[in-house]
Backbone as numpy.savetxt, mean C-alpha at the origin, in Angstrom:
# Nx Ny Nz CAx CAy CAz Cx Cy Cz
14.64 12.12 -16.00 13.74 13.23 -15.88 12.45 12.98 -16.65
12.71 12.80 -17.87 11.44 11.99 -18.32 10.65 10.99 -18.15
11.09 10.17 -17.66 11.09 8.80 -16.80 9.73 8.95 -15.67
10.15 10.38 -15.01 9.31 10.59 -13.56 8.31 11.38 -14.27
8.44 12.57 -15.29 7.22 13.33 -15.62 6.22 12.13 -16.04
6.44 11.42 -17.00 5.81 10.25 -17.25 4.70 9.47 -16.03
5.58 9.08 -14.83 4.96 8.76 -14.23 3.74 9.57 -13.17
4.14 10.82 -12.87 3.78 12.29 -12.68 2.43 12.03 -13.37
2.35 12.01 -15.26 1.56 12.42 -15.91 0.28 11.27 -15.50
0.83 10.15 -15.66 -0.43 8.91 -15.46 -0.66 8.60 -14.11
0.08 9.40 -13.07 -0.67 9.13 -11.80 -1.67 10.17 -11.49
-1.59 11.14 -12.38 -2.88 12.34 -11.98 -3.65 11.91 -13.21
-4.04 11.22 -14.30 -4.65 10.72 -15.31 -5.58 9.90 -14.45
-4.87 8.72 -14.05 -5.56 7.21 -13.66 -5.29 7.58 -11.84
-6.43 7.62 -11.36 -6.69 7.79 -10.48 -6.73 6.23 -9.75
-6.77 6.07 -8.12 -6.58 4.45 -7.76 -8.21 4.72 -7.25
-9.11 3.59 -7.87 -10.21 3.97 -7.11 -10.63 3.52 -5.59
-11.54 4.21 -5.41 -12.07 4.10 -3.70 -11.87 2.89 -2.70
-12.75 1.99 -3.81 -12.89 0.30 -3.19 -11.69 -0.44 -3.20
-10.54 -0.03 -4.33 -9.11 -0.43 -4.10 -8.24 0.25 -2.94
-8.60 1.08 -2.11 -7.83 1.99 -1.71 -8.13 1.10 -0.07
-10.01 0.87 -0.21 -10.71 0.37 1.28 -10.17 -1.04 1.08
-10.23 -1.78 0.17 -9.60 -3.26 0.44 -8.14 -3.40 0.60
-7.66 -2.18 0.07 -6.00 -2.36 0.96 -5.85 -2.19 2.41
-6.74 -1.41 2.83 -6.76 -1.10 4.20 -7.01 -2.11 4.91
-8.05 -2.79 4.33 -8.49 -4.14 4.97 -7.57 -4.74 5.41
-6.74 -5.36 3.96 -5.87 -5.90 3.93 -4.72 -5.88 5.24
-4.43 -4.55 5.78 -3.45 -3.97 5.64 -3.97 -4.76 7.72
-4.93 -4.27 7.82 -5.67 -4.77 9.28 -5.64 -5.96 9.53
-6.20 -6.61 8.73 -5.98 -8.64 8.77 -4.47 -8.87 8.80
-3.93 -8.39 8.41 -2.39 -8.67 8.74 -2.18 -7.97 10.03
-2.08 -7.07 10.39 -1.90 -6.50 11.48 -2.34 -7.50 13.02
-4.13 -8.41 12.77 -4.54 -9.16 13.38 -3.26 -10.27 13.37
-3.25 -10.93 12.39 -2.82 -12.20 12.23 -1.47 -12.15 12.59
-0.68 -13.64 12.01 -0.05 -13.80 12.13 0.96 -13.87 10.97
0.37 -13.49 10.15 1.39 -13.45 8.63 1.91 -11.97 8.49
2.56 -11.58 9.31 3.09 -9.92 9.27 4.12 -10.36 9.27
5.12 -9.26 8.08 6.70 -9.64 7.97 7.16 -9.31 9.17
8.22 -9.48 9.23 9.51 -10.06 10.67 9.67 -8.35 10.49
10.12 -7.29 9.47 10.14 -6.42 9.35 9.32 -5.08 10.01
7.84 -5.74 10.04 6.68 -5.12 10.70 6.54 -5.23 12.12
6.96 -6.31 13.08 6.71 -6.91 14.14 7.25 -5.92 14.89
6.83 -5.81 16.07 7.88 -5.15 17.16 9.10 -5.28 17.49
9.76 -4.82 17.84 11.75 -5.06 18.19 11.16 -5.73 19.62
12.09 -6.56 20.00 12.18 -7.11 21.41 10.84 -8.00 21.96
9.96 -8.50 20.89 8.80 -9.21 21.59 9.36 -10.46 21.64
């Protein structure tokens, strides 16, 4: 219980900023393009 308020407390403290939030996205697209997407992500049956 303390464990989570803790984490609770420093995720409304430390905010993730903007440009980290847009380069994950990026991220998140170039994989989506490519070919380095986990086996997990891929479609069933392609």
């Amino acid at each position: 219980m303390i464990g989570s308020l803790v984490v609770f407390a420093v995720a409304v403290l430390f905010k993730t900023p903007p440009e980290i939030i847009e380069a994950a996205g990026r991220k998140a697209e170039e994989a989506d393009r490519g070919e380095s997407k986990p086996l997990a992500m891929r479609p069933q049956g392609a």
